[in-house]
C-alpha positions in Angstrom: 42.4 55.7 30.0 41.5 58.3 32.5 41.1 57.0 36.1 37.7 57.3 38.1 37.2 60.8 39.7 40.0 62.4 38.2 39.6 65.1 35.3 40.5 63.7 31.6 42.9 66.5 30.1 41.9 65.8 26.8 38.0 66.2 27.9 36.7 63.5 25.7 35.4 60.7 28.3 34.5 62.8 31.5 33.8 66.9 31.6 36.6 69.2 31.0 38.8 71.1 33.9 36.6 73.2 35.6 39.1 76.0 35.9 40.9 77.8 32.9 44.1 76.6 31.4 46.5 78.5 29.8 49.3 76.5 27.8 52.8 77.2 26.8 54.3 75.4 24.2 58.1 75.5 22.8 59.7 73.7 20.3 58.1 70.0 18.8 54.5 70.1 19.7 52.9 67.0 18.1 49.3 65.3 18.0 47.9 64.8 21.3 49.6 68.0 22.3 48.0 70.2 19.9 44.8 68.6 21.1 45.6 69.1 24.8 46.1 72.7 23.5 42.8 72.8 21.8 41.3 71.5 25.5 43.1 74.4 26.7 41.6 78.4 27.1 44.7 80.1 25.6 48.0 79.3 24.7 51.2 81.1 24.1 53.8 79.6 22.0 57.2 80.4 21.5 58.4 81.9 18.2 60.0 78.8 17.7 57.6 75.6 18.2 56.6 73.4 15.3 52.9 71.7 15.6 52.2 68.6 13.5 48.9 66.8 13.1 49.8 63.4 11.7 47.6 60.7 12.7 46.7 60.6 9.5 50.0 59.6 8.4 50.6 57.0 11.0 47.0 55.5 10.0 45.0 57.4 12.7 43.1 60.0 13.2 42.9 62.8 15.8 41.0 60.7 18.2 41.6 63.4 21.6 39.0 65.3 20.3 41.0 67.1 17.6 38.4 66.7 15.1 35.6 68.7 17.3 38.1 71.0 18.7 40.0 71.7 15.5 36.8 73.2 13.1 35.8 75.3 16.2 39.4 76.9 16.8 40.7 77.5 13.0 37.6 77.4 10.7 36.4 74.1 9.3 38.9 74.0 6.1 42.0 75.4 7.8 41.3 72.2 10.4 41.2 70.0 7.2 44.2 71.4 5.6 46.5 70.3 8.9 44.1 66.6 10.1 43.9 65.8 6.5 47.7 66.2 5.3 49.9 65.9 8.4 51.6 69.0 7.5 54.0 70.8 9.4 53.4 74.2 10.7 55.2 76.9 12.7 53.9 79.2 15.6 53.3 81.9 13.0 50.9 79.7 11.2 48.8 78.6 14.2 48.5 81.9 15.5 47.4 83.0 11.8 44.4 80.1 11.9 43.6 81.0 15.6 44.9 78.0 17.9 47.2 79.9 19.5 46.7 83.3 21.0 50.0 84.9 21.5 53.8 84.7 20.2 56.6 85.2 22.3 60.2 84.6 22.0 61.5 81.5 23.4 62.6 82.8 26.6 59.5 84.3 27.6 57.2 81.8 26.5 56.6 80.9 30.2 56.4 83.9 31.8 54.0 85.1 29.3 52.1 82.4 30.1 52.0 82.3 33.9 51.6 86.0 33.4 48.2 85.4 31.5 47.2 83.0 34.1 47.7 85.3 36.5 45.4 88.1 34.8 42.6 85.4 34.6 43.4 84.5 38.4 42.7 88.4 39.4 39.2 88.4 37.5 36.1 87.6 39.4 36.1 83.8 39.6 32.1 83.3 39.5 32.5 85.7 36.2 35.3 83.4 34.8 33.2 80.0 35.6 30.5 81.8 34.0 32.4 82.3 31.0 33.6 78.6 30.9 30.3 77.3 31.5 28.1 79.3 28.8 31.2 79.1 26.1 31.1 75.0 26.5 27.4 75.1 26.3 27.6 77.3 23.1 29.8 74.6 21.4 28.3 71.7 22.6 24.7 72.3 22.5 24.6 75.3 20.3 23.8 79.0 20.7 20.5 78.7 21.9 21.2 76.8 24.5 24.1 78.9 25.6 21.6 82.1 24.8 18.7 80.3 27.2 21.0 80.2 30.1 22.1 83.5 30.4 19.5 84.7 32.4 20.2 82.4 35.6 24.3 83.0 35.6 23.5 86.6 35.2 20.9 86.4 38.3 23.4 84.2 39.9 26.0 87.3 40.0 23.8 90.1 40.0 23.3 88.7 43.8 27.1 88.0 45.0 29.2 90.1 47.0 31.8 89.9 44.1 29.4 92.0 41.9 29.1 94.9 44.6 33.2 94.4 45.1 34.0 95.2 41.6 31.5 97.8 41.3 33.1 99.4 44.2 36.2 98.9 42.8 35.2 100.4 38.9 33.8 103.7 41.1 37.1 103.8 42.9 38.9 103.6 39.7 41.0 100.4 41.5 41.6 96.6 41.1 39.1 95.1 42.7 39.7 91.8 45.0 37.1 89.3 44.6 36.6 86.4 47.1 34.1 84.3 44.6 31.0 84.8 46.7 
């Protein structure tokens, strides 16, 4: 399904995006979307989208991952209740269980989201791959795995320019500009 070299968006036969995504979603988001969501760092949904998982209604299941992704975002039963009964839900709901982050109003769904994008685009990008790295390691491997490497991405920061830019930066009470060496 996904062509050779390019990045599968649901992550399930190649690695995930290397960079973060944040999602906005608005009105009907069904299946595949909620697991594209679930792929996704944070999402932002307007007050009024509706999210329905119902493979299981159609005589599927959530086969882009949703059934990995899903335990790890809402808690193991809450992920049941939705997979198992293809139940409607509304933005209040999935911010309640945890698969979305933040609840706009319809008309600022967007700009709340490119405005989150743009907070993660100011941090320090060998920080924010860091993040992305250890985090994926933690849920597929486990916490000892993620726990082990710690040591070599801190090392791996302790000696970039980046970590003297934003120390600068915290003395000089300022943003800091890194350059992601």
């Amino acid at each position: 399904m996904v062509p050779r070299g390019k990045v599968d968006p649901w992550g399930v036969v190649s690695k995930p995006c290397p960079k973060p995504i944040v999602t906005a979603v608005q009105g009907l988001c069904y299946t595949l979307g909620i697991e594209l969501m679930l792929c996704n760092q944070i999402t932002v949904a307007a007050e009024n989208a509706q999210f329905i998982q119902y493979e299981v209604s159609r005589g599927l299941f959530p086969f882009g991952g949703g059934t990995v992704r899903w335990p790890l975002a809402a808690g193991t039963h809450n992920a049941y209740r939705y997979m198992l009964t293809g139940e409607p839900f509304d933005a209040a709901e999935a911010h309640r269980i945890g698969i979305v982050q933040q609840v706009v109003l319809a008309t600022e769904c967007l700009p709340a989201a490119i405005e989150m994008a743009q907070k993660i685009a100011m941090q320090a990008p060998l920080g924010v791959q860091a993040v992305l790295r250890n985090t994926r390691l933690a849920e597929a491997r486990g916490s000892d795995a993620a726990l082990g490497r710690l040591r070599r991405e801190i090392v791996k920061i302790f000696l970039s320019k980046d970590i003297r830019r934003g120390l600068k930066a915290f003395q000089e009470r300022r943003p800091a500009r890194f350059e992601g060496n």
